[in-house]
PDB file with SEQRES, HELIX, SHEET and CRYST1 records, atoms N, CA, C and O in Angstrom:
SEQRES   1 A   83  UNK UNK UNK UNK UNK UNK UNK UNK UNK UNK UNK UNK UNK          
SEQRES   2 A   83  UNK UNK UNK UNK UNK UNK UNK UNK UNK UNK UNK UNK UNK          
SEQRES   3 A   83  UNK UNK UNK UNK UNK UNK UNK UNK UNK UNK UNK UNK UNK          
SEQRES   4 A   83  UNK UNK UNK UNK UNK UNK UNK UNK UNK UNK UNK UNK UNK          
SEQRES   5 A   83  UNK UNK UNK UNK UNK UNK UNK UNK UNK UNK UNK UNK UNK          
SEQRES   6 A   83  UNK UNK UNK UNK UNK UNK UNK UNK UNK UNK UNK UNK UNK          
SEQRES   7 A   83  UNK UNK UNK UNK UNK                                          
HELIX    1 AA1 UNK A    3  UNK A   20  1                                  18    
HELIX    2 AA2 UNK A   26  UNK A   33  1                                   8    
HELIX    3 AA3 UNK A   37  UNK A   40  1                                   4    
HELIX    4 AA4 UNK A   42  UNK A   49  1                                   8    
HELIX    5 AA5 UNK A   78  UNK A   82  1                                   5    
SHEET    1 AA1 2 UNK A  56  UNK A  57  0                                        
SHEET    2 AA1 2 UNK A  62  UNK A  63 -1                                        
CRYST1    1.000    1.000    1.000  90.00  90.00  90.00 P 1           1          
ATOM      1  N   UNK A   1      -3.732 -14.047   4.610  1.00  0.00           N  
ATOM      2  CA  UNK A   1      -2.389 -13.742   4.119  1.00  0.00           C  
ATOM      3  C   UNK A   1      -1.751 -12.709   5.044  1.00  0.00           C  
ATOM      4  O   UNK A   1      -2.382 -11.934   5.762  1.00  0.00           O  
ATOM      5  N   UNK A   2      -0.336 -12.795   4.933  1.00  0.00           N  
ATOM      6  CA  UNK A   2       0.737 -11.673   5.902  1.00  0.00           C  
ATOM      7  C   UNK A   2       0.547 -10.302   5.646  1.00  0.00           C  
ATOM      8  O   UNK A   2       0.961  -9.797   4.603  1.00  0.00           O  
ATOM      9  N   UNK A   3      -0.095  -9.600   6.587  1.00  0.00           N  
ATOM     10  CA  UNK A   3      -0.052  -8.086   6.025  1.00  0.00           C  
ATOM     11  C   UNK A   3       1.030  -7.834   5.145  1.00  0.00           C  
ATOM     12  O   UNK A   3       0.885  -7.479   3.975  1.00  0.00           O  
ATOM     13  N   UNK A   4       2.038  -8.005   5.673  1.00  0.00           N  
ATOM     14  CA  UNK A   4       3.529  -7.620   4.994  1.00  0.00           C  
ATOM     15  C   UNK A   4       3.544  -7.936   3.614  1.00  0.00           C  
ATOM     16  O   UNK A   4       3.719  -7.053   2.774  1.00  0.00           O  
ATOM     17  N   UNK A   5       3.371  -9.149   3.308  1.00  0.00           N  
ATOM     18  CA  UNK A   5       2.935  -9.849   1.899  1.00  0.00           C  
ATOM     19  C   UNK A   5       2.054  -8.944   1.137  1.00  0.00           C  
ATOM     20  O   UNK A   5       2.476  -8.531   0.057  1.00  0.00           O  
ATOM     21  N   UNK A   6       0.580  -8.483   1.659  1.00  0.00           N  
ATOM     22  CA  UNK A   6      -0.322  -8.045   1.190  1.00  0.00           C  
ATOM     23  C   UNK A   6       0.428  -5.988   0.623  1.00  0.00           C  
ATOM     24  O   UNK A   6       0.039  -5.307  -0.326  1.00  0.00           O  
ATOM     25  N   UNK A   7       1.403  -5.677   1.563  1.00  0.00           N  
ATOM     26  CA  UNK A   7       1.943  -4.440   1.532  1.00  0.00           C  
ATOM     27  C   UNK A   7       2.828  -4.659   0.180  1.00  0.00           C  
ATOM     28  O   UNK A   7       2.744  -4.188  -0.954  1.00  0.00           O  
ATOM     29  N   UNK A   8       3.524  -5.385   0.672  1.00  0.00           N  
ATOM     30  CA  UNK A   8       4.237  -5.719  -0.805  1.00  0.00           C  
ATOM     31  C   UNK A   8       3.749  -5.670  -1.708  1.00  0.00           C  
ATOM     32  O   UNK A   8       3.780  -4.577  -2.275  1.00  0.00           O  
ATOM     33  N   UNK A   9       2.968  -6.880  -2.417  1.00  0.00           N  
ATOM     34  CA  UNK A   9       2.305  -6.855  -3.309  1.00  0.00           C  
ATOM     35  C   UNK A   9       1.304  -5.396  -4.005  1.00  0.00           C  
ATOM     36  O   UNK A   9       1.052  -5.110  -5.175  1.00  0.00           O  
ATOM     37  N   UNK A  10       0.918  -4.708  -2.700  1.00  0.00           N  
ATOM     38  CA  UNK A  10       0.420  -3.651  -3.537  1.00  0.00           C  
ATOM     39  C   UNK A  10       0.991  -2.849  -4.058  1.00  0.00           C  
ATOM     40  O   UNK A  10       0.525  -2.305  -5.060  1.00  0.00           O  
ATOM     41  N   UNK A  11       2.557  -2.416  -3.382  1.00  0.00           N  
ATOM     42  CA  UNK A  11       3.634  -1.981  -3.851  1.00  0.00           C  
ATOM     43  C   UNK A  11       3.965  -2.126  -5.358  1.00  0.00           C  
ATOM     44  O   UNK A  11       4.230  -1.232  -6.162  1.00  0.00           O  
ATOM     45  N   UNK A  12       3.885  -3.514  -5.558  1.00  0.00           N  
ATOM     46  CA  UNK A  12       4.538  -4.173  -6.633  1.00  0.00           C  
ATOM     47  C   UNK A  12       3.777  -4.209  -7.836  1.00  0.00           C  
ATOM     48  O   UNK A  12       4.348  -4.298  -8.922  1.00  0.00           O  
ATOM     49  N   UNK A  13       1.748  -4.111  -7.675  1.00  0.00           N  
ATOM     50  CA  UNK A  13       1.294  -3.484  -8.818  1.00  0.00           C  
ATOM     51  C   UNK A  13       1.212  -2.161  -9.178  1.00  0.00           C  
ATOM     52  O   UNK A  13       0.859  -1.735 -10.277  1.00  0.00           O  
ATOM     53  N   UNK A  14       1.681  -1.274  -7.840  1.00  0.00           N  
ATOM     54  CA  UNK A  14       1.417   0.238  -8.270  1.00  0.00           C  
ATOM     55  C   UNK A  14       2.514   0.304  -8.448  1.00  0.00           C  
ATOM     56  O   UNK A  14       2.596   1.531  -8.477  1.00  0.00           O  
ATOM     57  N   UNK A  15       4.035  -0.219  -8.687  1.00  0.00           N  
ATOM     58  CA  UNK A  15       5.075  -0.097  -9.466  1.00  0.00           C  
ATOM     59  C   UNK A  15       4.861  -0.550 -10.623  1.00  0.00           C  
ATOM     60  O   UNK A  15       5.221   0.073 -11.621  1.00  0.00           O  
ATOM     61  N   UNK A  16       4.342  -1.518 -10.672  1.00  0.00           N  
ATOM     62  CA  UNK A  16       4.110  -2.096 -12.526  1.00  0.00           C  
ATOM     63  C   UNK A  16       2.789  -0.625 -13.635  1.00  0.00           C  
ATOM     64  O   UNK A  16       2.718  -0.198 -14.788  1.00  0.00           O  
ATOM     65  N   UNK A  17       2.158  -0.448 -12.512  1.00  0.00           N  
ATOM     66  CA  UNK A  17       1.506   0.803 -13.100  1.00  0.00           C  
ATOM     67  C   UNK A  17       2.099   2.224 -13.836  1.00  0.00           C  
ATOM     68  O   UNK A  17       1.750   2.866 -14.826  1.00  0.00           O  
ATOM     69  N   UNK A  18       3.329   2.389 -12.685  1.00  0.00           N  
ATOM     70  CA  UNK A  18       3.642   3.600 -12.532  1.00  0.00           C  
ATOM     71  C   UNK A  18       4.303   3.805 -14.194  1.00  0.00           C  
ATOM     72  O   UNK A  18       4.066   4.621 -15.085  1.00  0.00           O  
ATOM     73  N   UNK A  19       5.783   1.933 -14.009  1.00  0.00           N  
ATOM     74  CA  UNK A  19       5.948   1.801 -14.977  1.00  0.00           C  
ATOM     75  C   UNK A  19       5.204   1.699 -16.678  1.00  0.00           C  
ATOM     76  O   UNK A  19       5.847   1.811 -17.721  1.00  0.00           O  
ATOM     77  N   UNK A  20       4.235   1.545 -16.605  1.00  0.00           N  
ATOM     78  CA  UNK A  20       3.348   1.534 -17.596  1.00  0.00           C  
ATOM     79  C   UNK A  20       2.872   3.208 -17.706  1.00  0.00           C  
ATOM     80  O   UNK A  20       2.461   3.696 -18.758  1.00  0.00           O  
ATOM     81  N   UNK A  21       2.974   3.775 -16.758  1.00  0.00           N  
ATOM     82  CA  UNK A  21       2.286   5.158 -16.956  1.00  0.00           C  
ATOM     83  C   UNK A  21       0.864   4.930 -16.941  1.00  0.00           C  
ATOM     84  O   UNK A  21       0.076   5.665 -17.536  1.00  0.00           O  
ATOM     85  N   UNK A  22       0.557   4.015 -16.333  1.00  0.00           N  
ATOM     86  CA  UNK A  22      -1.554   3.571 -16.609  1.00  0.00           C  
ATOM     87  C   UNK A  22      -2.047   3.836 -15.011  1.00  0.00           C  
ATOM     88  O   UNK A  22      -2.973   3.097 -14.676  1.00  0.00           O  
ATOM     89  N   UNK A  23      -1.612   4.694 -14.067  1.00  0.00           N  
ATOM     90  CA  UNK A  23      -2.167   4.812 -12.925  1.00  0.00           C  
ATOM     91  C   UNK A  23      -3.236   5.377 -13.063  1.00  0.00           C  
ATOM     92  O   UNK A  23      -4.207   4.741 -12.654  1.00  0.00           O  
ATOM     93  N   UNK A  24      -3.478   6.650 -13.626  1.00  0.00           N  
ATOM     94  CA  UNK A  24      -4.987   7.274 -14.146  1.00  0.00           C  
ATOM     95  C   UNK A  24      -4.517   8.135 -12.744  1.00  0.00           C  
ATOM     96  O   UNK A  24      -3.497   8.047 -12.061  1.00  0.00           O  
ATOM     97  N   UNK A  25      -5.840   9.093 -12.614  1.00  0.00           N  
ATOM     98  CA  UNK A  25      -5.511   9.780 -11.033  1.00  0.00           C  
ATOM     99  C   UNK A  25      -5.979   8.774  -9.944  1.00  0.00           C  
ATOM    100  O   UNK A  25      -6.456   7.639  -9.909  1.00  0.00           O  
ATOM    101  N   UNK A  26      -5.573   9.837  -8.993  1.00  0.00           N  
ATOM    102  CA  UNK A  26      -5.784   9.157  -7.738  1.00  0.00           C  
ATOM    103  C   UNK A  26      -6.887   7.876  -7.732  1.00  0.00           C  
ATOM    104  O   UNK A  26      -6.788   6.663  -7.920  1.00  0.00           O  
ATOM    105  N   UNK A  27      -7.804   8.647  -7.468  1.00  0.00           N  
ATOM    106  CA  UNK A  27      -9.420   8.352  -7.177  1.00  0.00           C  
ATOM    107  C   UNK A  27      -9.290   6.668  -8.307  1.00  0.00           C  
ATOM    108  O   UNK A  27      -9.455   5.495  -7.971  1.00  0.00           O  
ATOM    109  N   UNK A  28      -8.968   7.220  -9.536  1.00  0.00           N  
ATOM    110  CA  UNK A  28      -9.219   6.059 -10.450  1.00  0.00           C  
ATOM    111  C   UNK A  28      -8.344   4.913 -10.006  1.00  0.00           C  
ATOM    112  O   UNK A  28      -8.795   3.770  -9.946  1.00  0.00           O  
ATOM    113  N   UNK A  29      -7.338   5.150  -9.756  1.00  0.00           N  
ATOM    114  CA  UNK A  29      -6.112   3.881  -9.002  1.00  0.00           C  
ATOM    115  C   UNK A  29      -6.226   3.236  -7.870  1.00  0.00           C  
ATOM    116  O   UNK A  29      -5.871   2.065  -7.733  1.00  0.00           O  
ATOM    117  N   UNK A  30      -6.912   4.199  -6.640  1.00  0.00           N  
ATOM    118  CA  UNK A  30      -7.532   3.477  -5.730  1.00  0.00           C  
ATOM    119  C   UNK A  30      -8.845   2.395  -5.861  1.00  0.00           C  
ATOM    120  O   UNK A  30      -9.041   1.437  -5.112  1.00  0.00           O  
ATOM    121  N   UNK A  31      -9.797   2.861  -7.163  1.00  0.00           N  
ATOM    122  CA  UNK A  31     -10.636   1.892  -7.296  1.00  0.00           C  
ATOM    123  C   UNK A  31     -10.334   1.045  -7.764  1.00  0.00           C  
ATOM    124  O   UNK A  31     -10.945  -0.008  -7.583  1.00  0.00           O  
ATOM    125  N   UNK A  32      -9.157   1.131  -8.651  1.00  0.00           N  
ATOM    126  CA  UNK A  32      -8.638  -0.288  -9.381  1.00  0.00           C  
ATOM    127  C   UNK A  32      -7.734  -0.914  -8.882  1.00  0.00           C  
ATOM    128  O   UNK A  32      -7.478  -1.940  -9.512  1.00  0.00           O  
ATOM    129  N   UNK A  33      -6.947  -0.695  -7.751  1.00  0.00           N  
ATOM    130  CA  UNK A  33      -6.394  -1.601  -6.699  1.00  0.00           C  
ATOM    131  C   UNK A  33      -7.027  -2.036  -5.677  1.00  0.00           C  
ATOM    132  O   UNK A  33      -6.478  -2.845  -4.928  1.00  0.00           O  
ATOM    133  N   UNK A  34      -8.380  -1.562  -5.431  1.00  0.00           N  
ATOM    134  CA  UNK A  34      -9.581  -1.867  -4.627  1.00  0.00           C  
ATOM    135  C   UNK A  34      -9.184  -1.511  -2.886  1.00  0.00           C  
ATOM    136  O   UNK A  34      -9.632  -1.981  -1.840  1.00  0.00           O  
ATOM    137  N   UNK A  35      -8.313  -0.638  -3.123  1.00  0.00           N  
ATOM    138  CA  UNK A  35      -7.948   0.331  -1.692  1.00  0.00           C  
ATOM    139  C   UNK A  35      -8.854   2.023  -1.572  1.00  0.00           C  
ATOM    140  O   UNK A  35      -9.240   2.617  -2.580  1.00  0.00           O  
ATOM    141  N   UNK A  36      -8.991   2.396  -0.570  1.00  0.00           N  
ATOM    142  CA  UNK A  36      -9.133   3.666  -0.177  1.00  0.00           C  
ATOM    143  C   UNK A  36      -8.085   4.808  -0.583  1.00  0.00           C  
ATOM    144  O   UNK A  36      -6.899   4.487  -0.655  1.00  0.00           O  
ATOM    145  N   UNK A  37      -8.429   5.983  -0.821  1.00  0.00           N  
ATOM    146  CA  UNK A  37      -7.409   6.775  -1.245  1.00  0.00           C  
ATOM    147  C   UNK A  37      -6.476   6.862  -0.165  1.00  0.00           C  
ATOM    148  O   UNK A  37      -5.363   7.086  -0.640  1.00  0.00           O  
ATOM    149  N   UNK A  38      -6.450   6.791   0.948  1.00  0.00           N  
ATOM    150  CA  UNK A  38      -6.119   7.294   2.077  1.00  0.00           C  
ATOM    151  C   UNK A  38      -4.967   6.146   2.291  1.00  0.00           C  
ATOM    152  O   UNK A  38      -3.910   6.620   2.708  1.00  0.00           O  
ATOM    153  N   UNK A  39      -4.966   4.715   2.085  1.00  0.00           N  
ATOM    154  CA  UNK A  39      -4.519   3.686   1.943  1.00  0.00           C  
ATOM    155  C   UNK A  39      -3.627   3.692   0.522  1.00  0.00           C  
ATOM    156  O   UNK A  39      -2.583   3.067   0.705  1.00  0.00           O  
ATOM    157  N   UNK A  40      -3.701   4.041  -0.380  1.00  0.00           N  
ATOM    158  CA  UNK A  40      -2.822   4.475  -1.659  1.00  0.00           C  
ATOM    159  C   UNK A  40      -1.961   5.714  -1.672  1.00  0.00           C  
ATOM    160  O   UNK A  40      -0.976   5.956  -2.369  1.00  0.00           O  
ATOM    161  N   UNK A  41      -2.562   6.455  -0.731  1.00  0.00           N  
ATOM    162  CA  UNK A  41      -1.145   7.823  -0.677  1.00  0.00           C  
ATOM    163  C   UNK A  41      -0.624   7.301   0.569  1.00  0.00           C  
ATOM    164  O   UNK A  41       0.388   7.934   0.870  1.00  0.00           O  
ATOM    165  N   UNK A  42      -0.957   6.240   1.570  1.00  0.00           N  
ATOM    166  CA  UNK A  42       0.342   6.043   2.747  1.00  0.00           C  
ATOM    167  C   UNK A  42       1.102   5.202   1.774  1.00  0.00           C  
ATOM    168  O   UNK A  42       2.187   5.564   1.321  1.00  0.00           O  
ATOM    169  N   UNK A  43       0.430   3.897   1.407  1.00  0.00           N  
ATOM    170  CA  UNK A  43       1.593   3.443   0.503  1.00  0.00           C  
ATOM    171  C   UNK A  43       2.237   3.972  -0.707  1.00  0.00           C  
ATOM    172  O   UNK A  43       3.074   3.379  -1.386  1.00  0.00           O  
ATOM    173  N   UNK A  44       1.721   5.251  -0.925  1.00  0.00           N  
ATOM    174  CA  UNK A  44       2.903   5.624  -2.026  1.00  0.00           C  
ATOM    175  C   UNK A  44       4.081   6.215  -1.499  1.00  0.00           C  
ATOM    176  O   UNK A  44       5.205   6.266  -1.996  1.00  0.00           O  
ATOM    177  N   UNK A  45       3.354   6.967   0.358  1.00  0.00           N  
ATOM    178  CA  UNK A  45       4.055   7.757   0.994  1.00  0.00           C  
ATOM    179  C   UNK A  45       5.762   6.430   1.272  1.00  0.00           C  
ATOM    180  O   UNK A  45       6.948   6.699   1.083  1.00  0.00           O  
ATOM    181  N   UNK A  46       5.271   5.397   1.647  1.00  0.00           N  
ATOM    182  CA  UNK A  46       6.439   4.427   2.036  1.00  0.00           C  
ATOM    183  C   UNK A  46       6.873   4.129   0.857  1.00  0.00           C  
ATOM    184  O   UNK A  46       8.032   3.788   1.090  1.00  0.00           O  
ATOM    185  N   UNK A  47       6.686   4.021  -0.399  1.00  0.00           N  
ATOM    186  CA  UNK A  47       7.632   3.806  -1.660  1.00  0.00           C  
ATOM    187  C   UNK A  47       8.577   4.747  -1.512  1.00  0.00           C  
ATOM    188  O   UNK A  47       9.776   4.543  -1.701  1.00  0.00           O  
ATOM    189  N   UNK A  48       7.895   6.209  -1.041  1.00  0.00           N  
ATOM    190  CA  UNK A  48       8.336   7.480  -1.196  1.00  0.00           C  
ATOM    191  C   UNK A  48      10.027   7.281  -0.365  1.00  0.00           C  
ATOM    192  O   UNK A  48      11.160   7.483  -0.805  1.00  0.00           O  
ATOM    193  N   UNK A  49       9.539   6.809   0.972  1.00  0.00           N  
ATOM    194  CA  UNK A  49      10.347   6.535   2.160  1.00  0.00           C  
ATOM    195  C   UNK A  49      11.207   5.677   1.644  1.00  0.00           C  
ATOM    196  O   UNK A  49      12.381   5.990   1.844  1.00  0.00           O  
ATOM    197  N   UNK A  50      10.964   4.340   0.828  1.00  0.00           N  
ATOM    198  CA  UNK A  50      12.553   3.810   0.451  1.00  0.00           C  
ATOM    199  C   UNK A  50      12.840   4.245  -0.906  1.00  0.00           C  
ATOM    200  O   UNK A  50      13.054   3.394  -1.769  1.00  0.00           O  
ATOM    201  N   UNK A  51      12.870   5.620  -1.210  1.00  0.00           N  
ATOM    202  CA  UNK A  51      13.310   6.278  -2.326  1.00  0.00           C  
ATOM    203  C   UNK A  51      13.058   5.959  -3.858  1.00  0.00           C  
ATOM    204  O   UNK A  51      13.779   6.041  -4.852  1.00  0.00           O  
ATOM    205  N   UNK A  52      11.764   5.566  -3.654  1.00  0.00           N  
ATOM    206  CA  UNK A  52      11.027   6.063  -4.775  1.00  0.00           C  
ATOM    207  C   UNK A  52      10.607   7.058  -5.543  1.00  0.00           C  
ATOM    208  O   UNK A  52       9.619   7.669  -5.134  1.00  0.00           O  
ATOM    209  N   UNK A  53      11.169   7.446  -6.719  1.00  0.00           N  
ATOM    210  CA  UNK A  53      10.905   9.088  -7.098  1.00  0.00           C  
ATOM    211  C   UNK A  53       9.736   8.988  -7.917  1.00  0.00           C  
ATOM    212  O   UNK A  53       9.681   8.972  -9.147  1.00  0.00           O  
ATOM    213  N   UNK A  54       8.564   8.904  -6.858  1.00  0.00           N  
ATOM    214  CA  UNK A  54       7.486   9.293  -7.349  1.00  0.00           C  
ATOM    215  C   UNK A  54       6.573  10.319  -7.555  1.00  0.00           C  
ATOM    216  O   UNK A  54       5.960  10.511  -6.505  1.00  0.00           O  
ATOM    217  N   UNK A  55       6.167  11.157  -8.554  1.00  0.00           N  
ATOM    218  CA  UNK A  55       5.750  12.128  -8.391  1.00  0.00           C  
ATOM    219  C   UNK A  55       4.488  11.619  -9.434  1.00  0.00           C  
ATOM    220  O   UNK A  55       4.306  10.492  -9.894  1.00  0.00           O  
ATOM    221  N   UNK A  56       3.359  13.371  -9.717  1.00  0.00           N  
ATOM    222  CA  UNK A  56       1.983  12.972 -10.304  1.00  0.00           C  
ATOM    223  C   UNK A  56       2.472  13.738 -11.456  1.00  0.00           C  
ATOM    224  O   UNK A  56       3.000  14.795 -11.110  1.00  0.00           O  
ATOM    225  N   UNK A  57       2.458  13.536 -12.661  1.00  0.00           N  
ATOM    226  CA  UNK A  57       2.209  13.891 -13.820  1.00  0.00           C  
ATOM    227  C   UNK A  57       1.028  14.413 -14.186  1.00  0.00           C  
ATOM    228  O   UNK A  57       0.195  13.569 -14.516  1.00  0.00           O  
ATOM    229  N   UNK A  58       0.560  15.970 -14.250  1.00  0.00           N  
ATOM    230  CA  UNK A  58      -0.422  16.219 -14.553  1.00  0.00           C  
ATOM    231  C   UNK A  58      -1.006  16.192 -15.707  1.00  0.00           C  
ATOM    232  O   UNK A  58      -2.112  15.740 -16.001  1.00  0.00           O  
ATOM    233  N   UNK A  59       0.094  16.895 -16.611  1.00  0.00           N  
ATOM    234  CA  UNK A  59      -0.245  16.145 -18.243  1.00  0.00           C  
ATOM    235  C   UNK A  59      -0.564  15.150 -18.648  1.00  0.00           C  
ATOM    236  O   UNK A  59      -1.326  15.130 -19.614  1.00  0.00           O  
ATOM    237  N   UNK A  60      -0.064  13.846 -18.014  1.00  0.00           N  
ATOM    238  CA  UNK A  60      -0.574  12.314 -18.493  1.00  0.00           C  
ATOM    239  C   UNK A  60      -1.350  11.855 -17.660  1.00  0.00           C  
ATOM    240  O   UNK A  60      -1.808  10.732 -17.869  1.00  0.00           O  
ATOM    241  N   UNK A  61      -1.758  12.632 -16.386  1.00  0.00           N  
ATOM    242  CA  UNK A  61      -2.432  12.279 -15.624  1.00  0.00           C  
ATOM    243  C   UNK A  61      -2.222  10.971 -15.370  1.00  0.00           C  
ATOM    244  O   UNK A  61      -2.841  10.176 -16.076  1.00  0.00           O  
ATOM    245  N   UNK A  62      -1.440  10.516 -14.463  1.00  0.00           N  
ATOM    246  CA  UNK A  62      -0.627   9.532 -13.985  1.00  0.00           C  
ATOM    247  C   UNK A  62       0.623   9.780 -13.195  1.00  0.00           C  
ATOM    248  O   UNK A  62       1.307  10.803 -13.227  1.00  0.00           O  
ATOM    249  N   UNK A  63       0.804   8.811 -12.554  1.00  0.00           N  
ATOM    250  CA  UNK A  63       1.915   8.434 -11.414  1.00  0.00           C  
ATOM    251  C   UNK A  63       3.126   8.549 -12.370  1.00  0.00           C  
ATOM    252  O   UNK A  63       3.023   8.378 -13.585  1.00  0.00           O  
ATOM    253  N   UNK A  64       4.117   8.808 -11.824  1.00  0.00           N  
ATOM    254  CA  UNK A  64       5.269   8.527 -12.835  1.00  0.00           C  
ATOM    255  C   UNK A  64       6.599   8.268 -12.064  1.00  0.00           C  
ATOM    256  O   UNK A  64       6.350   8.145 -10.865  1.00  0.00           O  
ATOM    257  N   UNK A  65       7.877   8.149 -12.333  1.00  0.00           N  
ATOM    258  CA  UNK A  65       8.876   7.784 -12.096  1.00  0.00           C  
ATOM    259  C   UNK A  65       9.708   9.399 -12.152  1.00  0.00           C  
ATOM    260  O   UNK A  65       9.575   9.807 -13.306  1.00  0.00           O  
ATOM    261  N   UNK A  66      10.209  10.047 -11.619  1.00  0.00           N  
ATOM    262  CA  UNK A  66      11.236  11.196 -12.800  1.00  0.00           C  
ATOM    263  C   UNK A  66      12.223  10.334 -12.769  1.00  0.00           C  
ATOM    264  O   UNK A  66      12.543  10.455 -13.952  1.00  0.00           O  
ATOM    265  N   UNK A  67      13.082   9.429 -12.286  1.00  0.00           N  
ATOM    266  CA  UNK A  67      13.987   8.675 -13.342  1.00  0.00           C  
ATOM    267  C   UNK A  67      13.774   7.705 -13.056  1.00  0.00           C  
ATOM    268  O   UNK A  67      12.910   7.451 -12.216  1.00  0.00           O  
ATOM    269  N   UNK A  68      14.545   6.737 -13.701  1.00  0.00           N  
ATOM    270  CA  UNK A  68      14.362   5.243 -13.792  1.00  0.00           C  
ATOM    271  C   UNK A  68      14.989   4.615 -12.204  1.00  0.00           C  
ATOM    272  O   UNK A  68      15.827   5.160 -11.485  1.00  0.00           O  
ATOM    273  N   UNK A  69      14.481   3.691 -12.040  1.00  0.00           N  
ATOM    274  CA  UNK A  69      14.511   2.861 -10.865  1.00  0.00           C  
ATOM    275  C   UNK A  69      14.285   1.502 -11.163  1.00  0.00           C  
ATOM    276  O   UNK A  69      13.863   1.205 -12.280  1.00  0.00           O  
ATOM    277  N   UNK A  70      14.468   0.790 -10.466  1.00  0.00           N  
ATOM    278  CA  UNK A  70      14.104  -0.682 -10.035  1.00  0.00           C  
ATOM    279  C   UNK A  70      13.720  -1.041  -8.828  1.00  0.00           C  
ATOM    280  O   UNK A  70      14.112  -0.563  -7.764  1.00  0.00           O  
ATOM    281  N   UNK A  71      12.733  -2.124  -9.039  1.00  0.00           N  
ATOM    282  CA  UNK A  71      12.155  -2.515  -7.997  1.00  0.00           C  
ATOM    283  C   UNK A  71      12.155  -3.845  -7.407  1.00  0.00           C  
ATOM    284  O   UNK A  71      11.057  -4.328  -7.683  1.00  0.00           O  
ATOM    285  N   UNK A  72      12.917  -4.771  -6.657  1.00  0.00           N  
ATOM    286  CA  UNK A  72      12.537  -5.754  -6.372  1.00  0.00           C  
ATOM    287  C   UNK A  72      12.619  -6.475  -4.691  1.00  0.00           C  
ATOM    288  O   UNK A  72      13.441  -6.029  -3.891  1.00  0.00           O  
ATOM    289  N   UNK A  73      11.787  -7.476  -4.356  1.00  0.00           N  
ATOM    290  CA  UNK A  73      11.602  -8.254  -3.167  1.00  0.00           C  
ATOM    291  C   UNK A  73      11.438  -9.429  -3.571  1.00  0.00           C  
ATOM    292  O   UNK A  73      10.704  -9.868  -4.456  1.00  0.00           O  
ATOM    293  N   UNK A  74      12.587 -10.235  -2.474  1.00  0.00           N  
ATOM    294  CA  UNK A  74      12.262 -11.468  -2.501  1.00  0.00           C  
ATOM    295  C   UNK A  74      13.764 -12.377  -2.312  1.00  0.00           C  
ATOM    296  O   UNK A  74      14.891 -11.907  -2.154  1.00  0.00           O  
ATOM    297  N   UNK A  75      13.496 -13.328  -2.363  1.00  0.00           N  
ATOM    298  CA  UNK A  75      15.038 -14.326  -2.282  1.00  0.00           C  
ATOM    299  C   UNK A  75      15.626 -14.547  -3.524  1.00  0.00           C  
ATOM    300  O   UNK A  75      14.840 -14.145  -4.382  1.00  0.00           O  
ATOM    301  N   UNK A  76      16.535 -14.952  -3.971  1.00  0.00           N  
ATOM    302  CA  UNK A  76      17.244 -15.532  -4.981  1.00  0.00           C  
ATOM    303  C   UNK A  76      18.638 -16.370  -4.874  1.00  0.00           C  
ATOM    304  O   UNK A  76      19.543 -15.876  -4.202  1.00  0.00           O  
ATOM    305  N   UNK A  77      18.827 -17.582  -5.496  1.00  0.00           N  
ATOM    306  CA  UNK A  77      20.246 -17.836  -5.432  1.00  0.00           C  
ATOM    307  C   UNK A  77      21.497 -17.510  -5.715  1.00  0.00           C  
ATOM    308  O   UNK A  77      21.898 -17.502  -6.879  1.00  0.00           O  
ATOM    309  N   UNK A  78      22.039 -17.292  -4.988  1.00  0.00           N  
ATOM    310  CA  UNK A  78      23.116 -16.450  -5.414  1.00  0.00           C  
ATOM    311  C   UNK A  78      24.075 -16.877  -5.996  1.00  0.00           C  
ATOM    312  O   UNK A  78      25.123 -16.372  -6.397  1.00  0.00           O  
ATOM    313  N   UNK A  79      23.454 -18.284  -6.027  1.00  0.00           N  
ATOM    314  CA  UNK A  79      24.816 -18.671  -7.405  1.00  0.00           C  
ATOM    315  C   UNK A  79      24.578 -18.352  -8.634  1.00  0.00           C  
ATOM    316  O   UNK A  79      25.433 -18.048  -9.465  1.00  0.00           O  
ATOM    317  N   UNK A  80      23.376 -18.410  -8.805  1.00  0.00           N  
ATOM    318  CA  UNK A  80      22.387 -17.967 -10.186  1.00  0.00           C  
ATOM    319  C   UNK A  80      23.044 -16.246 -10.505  1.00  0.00           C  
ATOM    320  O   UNK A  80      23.153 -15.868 -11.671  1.00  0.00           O  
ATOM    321  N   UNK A  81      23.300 -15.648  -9.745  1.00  0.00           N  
ATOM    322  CA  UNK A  81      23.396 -14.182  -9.834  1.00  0.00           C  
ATOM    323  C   UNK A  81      24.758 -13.722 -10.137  1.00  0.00           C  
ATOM    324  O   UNK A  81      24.970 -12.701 -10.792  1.00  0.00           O  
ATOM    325  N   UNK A  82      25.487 -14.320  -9.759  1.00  0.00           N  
ATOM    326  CA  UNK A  82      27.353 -14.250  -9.877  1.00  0.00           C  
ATOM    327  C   UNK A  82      27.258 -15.122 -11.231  1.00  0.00           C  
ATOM    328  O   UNK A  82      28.179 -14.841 -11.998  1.00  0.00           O  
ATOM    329  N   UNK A  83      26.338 -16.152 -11.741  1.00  0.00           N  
ATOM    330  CA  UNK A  83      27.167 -16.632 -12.692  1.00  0.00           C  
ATOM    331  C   UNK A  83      26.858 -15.922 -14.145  1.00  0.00           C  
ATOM    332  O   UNK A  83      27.517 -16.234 -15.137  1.00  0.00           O  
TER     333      UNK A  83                                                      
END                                                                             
């Protein structure tokens, strides 16, 4: 598979996480996305980079959002979207 693809996608479950508030810490999120820590803080670092407001919640111990965002990649029709 396309690195790029593979970048994405990890993107796109540690956004569905973040949203859930179920990242756990570090250590625990890297084993459950089956990456290296070192590999989970560059890619949080590039969420970071297209303005992702991600920060660590120490109280819930978890990833979090401080405000709401959206996230998406990919094509769509754009007639579908105007109508």
């Amino acid at each position: 598979m396309n690195i790029i693809i593979k970048q994405i996608e990890l993107i796109q479950r540690i956004d569905r996480l973040i949203r859930m508030q179920a990242t756990g810490p570090a250590e625990d999120l890297s084993y459950r996305l089956g990456v290296s820590k070192t590999k989970l803080y560059r890619t949080i670092n590039v969420m970071k980079e297209l303005d992702a407001p991600i920060v660590y919640d120490f109280k819930a111990q978890s990833f979090v959002y401080e405000k709401a965002v959206g996230f998406r990649v990919g094509f769509f029709d754009k007639k579908q979207v105007s109508a």
